[in-house]
gemmi code that builds the backbone of each chain (N, CA, C; Angstrom):
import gemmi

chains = {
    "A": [
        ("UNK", (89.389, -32.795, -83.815), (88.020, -32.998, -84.283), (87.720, -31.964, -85.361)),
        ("UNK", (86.638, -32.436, -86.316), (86.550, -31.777, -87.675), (84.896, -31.363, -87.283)),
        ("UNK", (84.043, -30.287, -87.677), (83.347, -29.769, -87.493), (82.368, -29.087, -88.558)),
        ("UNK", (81.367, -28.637, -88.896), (81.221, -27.905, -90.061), (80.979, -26.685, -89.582)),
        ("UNK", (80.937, -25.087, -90.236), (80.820, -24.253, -88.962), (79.098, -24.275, -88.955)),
        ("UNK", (78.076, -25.086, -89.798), (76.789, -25.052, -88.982), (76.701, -25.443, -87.871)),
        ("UNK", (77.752, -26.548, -87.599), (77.523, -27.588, -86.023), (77.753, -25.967, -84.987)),
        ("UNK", (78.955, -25.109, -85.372), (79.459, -24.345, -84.162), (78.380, -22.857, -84.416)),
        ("UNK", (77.767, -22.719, -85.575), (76.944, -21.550, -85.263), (75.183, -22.167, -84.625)),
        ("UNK", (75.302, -23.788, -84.710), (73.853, -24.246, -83.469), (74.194, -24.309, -82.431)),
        ("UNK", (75.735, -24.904, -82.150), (75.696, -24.788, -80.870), (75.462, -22.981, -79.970)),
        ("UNK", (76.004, -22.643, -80.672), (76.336, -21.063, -80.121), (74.707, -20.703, -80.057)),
        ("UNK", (74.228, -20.595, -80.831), (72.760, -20.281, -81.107), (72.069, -20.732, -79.643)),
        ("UNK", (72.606, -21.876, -79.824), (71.429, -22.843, -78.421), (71.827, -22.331, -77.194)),
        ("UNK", (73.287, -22.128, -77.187), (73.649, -21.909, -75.862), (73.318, -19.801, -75.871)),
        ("UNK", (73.055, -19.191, -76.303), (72.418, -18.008, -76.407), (71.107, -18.013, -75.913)),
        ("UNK", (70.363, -18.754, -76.799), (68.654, -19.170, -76.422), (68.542, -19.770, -74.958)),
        ("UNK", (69.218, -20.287, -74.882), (69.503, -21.250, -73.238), (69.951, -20.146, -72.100)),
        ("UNK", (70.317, -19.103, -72.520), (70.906, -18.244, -71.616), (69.807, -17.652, -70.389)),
        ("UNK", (69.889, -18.065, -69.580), (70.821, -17.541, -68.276), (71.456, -19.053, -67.957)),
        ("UNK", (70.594, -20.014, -68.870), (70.643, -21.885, -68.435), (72.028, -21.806, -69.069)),
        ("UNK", (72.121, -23.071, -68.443), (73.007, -24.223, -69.553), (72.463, -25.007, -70.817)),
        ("UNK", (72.834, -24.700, -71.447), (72.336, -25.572, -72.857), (73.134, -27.062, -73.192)),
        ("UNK", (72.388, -27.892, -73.684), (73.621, -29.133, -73.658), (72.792, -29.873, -74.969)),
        ("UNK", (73.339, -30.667, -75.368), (73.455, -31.166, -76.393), (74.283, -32.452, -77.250)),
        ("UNK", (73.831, -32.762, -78.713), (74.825, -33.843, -78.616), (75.614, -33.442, -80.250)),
        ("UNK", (76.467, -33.630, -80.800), (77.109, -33.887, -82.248), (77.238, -34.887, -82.697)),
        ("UNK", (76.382, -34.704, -84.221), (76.251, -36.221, -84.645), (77.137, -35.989, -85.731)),
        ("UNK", (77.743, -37.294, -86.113), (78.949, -37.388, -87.820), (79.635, -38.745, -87.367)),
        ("UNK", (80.717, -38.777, -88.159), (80.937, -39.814, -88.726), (82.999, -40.233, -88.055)),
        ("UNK", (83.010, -41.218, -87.836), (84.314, -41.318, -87.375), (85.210, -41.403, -89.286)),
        ("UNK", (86.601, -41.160, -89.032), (87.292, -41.332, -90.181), (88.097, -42.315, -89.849)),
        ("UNK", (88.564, -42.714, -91.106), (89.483, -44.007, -90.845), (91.233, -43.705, -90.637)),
        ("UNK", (91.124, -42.100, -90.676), (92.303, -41.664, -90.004), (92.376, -41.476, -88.544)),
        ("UNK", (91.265, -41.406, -87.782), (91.008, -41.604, -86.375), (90.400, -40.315, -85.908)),
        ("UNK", (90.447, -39.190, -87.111), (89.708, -38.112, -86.744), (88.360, -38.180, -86.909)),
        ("UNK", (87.181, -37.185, -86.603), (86.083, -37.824, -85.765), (85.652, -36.253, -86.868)),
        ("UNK", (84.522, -36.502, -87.441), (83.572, -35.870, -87.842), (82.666, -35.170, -87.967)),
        ("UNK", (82.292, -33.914, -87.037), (80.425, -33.278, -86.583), (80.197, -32.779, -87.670)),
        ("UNK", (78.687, -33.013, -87.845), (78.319, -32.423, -89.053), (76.904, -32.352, -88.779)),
        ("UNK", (75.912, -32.441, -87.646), (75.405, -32.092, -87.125), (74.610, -31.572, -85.903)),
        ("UNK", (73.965, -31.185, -85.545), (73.719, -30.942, -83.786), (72.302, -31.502, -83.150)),
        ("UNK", (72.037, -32.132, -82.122), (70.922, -32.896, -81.830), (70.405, -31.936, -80.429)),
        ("UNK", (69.671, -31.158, -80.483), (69.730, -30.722, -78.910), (68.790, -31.366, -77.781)),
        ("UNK", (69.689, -31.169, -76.678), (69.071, -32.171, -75.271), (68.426, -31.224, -74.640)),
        ("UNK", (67.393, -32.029, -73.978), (66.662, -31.358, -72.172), (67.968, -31.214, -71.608)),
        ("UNK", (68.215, -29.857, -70.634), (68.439, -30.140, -69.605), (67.490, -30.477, -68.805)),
        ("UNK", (67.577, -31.300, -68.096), (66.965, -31.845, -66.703), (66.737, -31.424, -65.690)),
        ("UNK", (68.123, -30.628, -65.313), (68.335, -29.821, -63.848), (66.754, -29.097, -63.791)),
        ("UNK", (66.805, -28.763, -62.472), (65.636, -28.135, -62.367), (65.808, -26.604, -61.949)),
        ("UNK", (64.974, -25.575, -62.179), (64.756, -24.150, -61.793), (66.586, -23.588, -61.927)),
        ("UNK", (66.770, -22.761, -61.021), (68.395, -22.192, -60.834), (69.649, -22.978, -61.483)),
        ("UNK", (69.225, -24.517, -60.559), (70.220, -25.156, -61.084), (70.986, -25.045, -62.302)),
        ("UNK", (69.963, -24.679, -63.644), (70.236, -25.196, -64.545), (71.474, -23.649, -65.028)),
        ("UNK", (71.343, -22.911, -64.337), (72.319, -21.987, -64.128), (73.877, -22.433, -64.358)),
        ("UNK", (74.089, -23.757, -63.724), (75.226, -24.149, -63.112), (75.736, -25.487, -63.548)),
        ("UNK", (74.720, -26.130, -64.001), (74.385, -27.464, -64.073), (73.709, -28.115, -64.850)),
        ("UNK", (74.290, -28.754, -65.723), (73.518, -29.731, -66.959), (72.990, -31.517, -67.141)),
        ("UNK", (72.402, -32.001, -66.989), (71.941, -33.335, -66.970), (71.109, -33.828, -68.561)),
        ("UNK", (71.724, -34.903, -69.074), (71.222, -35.329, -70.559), (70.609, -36.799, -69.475)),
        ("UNK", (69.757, -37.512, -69.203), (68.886, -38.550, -69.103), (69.207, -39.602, -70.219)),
        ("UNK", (69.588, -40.692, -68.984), (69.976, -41.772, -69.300), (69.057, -42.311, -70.688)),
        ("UNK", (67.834, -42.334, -70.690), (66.591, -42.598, -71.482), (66.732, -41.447, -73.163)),
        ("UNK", (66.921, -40.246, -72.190), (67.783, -39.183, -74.256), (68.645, -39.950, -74.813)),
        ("UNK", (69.348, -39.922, -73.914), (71.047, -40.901, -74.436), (70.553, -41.727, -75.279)),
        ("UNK", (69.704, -42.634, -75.221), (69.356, -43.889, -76.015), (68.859, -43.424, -76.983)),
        ("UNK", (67.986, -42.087, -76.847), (66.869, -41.846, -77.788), (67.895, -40.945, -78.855)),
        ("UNK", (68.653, -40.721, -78.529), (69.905, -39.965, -79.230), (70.388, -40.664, -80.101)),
        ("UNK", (71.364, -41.767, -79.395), (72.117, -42.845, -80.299), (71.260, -43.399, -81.213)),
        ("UNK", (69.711, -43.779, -81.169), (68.923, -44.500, -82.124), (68.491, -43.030, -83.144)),
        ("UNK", (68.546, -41.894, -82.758), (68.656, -41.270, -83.839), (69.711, -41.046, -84.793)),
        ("UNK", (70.793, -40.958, -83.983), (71.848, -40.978, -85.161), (72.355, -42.335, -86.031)),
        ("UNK", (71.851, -42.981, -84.996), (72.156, -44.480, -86.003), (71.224, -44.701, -87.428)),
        ("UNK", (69.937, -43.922, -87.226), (68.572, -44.172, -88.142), (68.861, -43.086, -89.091)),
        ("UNK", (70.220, -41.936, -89.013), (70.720, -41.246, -90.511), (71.717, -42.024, -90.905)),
        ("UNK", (72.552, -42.906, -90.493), (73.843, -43.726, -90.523), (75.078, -42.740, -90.121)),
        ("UNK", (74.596, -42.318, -88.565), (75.785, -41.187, -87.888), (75.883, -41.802, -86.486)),
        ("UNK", (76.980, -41.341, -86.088), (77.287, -41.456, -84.672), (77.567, -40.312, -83.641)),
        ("UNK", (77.114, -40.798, -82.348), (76.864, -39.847, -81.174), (78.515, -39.433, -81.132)),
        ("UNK", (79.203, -38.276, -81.670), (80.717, -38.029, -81.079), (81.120, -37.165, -80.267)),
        ("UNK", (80.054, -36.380, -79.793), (80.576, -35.071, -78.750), (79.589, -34.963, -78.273)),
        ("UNK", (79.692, -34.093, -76.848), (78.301, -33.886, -76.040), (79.073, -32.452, -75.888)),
        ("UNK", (77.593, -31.260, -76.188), (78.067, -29.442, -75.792), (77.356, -29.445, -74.746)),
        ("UNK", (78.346, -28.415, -74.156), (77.017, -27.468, -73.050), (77.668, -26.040, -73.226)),
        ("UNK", (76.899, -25.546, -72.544), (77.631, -24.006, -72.646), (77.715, -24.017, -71.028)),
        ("UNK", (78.797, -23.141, -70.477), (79.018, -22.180, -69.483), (78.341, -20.375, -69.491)),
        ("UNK", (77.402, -20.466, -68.802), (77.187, -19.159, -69.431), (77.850, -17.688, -67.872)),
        ("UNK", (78.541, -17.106, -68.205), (79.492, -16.417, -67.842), (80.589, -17.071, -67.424)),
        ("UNK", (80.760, -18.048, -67.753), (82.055, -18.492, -67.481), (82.610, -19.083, -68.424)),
        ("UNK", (83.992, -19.106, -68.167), (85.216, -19.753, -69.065), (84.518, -21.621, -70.005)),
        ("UNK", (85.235, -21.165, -71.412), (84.852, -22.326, -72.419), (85.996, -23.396, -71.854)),
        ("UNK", (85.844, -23.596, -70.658), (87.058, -24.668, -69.950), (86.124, -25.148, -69.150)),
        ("UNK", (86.474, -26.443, -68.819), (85.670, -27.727, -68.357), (86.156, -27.971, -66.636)),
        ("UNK", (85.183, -27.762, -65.678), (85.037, -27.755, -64.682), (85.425, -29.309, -63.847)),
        ("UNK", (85.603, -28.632, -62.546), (85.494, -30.080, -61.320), (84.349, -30.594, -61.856)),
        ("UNK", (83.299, -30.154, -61.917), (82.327, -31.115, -61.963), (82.102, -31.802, -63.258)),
        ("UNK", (82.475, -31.566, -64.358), (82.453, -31.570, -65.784), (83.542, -32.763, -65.703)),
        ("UNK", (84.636, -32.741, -64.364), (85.570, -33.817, -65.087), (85.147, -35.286, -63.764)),
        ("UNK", (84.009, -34.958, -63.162), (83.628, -35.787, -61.833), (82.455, -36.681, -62.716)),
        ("UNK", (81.867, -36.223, -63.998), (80.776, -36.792, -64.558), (81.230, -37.272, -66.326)),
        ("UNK", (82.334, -36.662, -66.303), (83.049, -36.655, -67.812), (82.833, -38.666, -68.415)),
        ("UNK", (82.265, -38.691, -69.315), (82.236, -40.039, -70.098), (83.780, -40.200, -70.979)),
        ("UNK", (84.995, -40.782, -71.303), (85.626, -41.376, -72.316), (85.122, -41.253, -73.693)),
        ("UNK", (86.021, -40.992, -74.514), (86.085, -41.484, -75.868), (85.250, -40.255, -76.360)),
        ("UNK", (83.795, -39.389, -75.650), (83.111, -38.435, -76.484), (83.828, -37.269, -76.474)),
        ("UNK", (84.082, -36.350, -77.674), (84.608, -34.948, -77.436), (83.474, -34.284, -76.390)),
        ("UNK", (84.024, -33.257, -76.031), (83.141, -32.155, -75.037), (83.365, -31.187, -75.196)),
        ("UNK", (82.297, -30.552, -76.608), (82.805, -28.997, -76.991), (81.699, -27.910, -75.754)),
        ("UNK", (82.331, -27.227, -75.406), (82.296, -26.417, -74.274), (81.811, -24.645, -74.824)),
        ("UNK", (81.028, -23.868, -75.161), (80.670, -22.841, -75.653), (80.757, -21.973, -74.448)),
        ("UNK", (81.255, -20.480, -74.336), (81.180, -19.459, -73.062), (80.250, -18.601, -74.034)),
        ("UNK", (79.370, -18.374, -72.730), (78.267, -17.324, -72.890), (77.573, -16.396, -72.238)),
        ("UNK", (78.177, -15.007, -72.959), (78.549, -13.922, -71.915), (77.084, -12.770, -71.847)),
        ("UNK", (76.465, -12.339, -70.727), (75.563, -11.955, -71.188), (74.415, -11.877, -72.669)),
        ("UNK", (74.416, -13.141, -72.526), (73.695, -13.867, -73.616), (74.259, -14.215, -74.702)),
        ("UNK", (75.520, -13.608, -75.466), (76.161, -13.737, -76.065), (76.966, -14.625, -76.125)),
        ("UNK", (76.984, -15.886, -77.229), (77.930, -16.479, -77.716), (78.950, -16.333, -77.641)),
        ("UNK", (80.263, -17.007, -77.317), (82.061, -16.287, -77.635), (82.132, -17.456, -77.877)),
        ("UNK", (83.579, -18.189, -77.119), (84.578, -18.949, -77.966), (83.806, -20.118, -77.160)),
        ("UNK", (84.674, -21.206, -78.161), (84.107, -22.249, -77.767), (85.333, -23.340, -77.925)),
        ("UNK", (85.266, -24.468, -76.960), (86.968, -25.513, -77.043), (86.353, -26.926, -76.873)),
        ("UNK", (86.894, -27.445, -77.373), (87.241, -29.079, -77.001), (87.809, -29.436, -76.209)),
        ("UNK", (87.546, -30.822, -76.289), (87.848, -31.296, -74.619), (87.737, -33.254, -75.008)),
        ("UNK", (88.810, -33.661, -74.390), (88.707, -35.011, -74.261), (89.347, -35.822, -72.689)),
        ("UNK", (88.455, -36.410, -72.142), (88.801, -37.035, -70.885), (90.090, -38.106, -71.112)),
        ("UNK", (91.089, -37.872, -70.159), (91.902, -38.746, -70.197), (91.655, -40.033, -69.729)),
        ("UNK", (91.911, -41.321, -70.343), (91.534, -42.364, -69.437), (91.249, -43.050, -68.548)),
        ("UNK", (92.614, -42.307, -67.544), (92.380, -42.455, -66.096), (91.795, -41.316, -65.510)),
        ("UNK", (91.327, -40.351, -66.224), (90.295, -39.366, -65.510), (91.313, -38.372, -64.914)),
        ("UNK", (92.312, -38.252, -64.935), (93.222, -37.256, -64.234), (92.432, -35.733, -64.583)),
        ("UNK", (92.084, -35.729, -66.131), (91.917, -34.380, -66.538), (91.421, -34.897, -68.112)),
        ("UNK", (91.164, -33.625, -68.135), (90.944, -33.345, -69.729), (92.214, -32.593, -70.720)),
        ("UNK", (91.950, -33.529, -71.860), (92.769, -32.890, -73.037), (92.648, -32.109, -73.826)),
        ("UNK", (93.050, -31.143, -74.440), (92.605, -30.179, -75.226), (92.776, -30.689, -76.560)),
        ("UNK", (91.635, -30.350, -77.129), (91.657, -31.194, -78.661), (91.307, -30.308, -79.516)),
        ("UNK", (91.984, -29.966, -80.347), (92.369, -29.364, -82.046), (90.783, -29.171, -82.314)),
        ("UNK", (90.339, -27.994, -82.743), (88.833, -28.303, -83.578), (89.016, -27.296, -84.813)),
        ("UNK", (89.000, -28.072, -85.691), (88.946, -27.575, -87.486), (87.892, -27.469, -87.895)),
        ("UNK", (87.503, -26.180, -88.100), (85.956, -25.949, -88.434), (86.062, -26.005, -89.979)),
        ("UNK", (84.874, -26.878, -90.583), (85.280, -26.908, -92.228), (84.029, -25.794, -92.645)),
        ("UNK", (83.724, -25.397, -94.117), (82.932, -24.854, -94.231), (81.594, -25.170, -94.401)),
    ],
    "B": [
        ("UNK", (74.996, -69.096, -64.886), (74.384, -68.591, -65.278), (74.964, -67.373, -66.539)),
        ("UNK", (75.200, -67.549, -67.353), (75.666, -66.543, -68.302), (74.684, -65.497, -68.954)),
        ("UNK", (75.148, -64.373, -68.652), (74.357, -63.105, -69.669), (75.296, -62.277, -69.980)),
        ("UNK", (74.536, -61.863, -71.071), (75.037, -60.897, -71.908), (75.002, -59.567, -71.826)),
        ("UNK", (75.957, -58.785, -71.465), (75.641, -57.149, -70.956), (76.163, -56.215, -71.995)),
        ("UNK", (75.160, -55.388, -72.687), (75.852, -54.675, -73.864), (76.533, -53.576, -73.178)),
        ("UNK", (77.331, -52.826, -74.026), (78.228, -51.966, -73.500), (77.935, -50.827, -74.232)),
        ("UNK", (78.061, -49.698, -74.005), (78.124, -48.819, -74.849), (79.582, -48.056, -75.565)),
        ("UNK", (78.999, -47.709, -76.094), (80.326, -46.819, -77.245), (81.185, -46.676, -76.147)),
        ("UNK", (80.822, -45.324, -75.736), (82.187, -44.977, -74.819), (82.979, -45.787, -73.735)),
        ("UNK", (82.692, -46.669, -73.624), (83.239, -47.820, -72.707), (83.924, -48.760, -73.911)),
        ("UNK", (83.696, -49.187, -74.700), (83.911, -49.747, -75.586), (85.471, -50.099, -75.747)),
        ("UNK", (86.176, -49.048, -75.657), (88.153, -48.698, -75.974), (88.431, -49.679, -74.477)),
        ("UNK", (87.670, -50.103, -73.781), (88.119, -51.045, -72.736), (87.680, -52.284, -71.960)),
        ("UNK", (86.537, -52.901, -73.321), (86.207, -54.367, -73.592), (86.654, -54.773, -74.974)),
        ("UNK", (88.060, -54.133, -74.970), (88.388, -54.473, -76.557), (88.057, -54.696, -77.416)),
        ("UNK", (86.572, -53.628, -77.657), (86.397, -53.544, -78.787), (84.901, -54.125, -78.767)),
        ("UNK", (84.560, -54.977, -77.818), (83.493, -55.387, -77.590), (82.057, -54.596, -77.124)),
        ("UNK", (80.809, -54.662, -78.033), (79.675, -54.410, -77.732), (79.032, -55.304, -76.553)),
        ("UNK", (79.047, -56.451, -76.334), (78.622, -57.455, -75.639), (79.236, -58.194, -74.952)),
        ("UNK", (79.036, -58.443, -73.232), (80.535, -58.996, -72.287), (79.318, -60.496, -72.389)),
        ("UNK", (79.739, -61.255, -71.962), (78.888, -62.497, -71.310), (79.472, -62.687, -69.916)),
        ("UNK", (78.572, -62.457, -68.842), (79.057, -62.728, -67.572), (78.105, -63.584, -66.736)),
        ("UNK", (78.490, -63.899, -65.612), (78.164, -64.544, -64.570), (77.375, -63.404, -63.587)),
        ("UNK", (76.787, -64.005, -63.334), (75.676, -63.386, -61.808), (74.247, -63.177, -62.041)),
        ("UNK", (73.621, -63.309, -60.679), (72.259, -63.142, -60.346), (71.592, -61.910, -60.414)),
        ("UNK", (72.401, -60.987, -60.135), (71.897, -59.534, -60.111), (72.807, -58.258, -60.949)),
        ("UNK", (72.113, -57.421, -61.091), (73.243, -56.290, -61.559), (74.088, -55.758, -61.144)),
        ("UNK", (74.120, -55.926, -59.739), (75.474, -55.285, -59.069), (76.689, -56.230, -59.090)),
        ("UNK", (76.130, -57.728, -59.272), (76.797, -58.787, -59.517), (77.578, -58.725, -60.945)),
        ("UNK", (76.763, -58.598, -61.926), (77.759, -58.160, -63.272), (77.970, -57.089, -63.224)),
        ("UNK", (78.441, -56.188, -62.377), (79.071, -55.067, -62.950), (80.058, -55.762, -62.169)),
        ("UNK", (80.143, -56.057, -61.024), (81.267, -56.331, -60.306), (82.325, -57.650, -61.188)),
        ("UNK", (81.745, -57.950, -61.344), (82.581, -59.151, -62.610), (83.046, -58.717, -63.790)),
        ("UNK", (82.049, -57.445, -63.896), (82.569, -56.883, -65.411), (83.989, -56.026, -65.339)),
        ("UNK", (84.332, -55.353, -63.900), (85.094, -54.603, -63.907), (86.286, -56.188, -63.588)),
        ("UNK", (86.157, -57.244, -62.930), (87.295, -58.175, -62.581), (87.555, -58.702, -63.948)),
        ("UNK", (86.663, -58.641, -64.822), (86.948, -58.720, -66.379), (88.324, -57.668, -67.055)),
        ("UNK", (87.627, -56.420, -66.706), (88.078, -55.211, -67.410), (88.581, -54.895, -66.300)),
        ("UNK", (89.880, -54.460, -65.521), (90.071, -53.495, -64.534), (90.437, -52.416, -64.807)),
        ("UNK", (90.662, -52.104, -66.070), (90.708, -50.729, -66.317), (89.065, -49.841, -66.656)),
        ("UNK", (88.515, -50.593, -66.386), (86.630, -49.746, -66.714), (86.353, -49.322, -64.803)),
        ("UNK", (87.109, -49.962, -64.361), (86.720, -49.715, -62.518), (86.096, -48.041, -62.649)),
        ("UNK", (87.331, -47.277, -62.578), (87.649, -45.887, -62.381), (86.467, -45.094, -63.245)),
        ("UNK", (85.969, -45.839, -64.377), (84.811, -45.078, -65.147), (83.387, -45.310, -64.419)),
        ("UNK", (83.642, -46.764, -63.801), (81.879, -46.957, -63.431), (81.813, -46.296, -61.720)),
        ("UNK", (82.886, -46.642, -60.897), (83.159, -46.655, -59.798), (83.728, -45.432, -58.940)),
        ("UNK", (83.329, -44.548, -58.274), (84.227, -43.579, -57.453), (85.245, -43.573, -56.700)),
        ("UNK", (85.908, -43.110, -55.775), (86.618, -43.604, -54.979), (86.555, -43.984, -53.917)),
        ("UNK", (85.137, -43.903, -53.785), (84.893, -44.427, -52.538), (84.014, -45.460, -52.606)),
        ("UNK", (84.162, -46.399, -54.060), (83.794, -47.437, -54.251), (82.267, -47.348, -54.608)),
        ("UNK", (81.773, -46.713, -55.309), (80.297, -45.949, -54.908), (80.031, -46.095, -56.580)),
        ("UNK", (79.046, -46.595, -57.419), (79.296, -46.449, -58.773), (78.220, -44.719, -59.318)),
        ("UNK", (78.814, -44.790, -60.002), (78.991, -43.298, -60.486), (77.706, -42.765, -60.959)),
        ("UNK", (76.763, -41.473, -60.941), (75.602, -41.565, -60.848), (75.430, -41.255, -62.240)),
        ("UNK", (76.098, -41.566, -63.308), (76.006, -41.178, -64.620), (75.866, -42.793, -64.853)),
        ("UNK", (76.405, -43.638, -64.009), (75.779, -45.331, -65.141), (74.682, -45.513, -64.611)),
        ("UNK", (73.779, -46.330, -65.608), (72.628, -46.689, -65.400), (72.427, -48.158, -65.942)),
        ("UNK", (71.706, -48.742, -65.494), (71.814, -49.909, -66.435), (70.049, -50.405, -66.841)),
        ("UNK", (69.969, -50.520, -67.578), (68.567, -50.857, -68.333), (68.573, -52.632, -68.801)),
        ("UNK", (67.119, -52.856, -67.710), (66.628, -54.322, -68.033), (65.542, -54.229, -68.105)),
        ("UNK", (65.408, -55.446, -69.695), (64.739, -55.465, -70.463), (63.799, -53.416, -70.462)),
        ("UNK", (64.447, -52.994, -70.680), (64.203, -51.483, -71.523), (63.611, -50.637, -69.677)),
        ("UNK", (63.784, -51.433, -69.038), (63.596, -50.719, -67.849), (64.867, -49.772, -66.785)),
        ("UNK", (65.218, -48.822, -66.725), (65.925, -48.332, -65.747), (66.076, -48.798, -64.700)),
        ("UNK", (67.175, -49.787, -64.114), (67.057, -50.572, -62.801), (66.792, -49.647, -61.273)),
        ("UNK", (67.409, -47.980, -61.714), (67.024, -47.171, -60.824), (65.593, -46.870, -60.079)),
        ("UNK", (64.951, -47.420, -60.918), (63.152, -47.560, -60.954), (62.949, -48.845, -60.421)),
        ("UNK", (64.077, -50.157, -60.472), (63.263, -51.061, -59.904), (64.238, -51.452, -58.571)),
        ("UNK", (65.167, -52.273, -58.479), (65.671, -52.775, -57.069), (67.440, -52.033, -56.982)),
        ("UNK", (67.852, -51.301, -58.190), (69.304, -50.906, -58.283), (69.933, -52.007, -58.566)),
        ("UNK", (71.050, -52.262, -58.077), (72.004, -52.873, -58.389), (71.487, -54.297, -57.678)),
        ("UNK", (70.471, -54.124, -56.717), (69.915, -55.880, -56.266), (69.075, -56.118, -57.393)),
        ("UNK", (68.607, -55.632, -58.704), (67.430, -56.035, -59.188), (68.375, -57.405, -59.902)),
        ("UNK", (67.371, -58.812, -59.771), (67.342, -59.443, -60.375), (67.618, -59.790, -61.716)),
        ("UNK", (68.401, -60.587, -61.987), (68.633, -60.876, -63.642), (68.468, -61.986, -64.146)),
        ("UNK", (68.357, -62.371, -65.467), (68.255, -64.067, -65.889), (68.572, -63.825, -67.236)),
        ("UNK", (69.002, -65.072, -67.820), (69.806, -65.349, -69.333), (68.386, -64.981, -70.074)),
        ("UNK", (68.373, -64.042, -71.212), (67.724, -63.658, -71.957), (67.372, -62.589, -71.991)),
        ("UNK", (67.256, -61.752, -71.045), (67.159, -60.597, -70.664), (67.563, -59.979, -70.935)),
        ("UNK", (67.614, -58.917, -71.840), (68.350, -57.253, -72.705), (68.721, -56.407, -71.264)),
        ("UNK", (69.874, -56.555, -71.223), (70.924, -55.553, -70.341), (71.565, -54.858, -70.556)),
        ("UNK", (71.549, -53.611, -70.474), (72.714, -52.469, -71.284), (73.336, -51.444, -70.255)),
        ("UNK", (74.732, -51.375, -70.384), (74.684, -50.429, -69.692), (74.564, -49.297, -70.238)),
        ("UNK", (74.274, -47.676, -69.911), (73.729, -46.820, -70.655), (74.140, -45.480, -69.807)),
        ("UNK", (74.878, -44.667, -70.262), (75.774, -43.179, -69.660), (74.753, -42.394, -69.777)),
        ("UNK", (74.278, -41.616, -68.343), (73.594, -40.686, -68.695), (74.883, -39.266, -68.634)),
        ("UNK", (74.733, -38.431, -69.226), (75.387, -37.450, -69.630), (75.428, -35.686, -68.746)),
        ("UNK", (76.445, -35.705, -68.193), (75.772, -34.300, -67.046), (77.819, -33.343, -66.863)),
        ("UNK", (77.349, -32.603, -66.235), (78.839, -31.491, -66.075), (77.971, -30.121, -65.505)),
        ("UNK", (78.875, -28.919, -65.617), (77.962, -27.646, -65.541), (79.824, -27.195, -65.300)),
        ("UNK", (79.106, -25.472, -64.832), (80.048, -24.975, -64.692), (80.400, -24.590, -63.528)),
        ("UNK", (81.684, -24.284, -63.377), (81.983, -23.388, -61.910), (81.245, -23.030, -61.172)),
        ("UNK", (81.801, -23.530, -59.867), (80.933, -23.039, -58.567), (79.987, -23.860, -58.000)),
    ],
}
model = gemmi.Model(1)
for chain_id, residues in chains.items():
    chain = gemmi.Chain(chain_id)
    for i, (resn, *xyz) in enumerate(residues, 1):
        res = gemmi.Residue()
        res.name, res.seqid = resn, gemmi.SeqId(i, " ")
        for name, pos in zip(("N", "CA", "C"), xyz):
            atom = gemmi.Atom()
            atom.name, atom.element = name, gemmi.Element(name[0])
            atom.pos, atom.b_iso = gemmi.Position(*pos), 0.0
            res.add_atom(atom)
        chain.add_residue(res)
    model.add_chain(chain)
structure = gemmi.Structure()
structure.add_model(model)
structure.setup_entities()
């Protein structure tokens, strides 16, 4: 996946501001006709979870989702990744992350360490759900 | 009785390609269940293993969340805007 580094300095941003929460979110851009996939911008979501939870736990609403896709469709972009951050924990994608994981969207993953931003990875669900794949992210300028 | 159930993107790589299934049944639990004897490779995305469908699908008639009205018994009929629709969730460790 191709990126611009504004997409990776909002996500980081959000998932900072979101801190002690989870921050989540969506990446909007454009598929290529080489099969690589495009962000070039960032849409940010409610979490849902309520109080502590959101510590641990991220929820985007079935009803955003829609309100998402009709936004990116109304710049002529598409929904291609969903972020959240982990905040003290590893930019690696959890049991529960792969118990709720959707197909086909990247899942860039931000760690955030006492409020602080660090690294951040990709992620793609395998078909049959076994696991997630680790996917290449080329940040352009 | 035929309707039309849109699909979304990410499901998409396994109605070949298709936005829109046309299926058979009275209710929504009825087309999903046809949709997966359609597709058996979409089972494992909508469905758990303990046969339980997954609390990330939702399905919206006519712009309503069926979770709000009867679930998977709510009623359906030809004309009716049906979608299915991923709500989006994970977290971290622990």
């Amino acid at each position: 996946m191709e990126v611009t580094s504004l997409v990776i300095r909002e996500i980081k941003e959000h998932g900072a501001r979101a801190y002690p929460f989870e921050a989540c979110g969506f990446v909007l851009g454009h598929f290529k006709n080489s099969g690589l996939v495009r962000g070039e911008k960032t849409l940010e979501a409610i979490n849902s979870r309520q109080g502590e939870k959101r510590r641990r736990r991220f929820n985007i609403e079935a009803e955003e989702f829609l309100a998402a896709e009709r936004a990116a469709q109304s710049q002529g972009l598409d929904i291609l990744a969903i972020y959240h951050s982990h905040p003290d924990h590893p930019a690696l994608p959890s049991a529960n992350d792969l118990e709720k994981a959707l197909p086909f969207y990247r899942y860039l993953i931000v760690k955030v360490e006492n409020g602080q931003a660090k690294e951040l990875s990709c992620w793609l669900l395998a078909n049959d759900r076994s696991g997630f794949l680790k996917q290449e992210l080329t940040i352009l300028p | 009785m035929s309707i039309a159930l849109k699909i979304p993107t990410a499901l998409r790589g396994f109605t070949d390609g298709l936005n829109q299934v046309e299926l058979e049944g009275d209710t929504v639990g009825e087309l999903l269940k046809k949709l997966i004897e359609k597709y058996p490779d979409l089972t494992t995305h909508l469905y758990d293993e303990e046969g339980l469908l997954r609390s990330f699908v939702n399905v919206f008639v006519d712009g309503t969340n069926v979770k709000s009205l009867e679930g998977q018994q709510t009623p359906v009929k030809e004309g009716q805007s049906i979608m299915l629709v991923p709500a989006i969730a994970g977290g971290n460790f622990g």
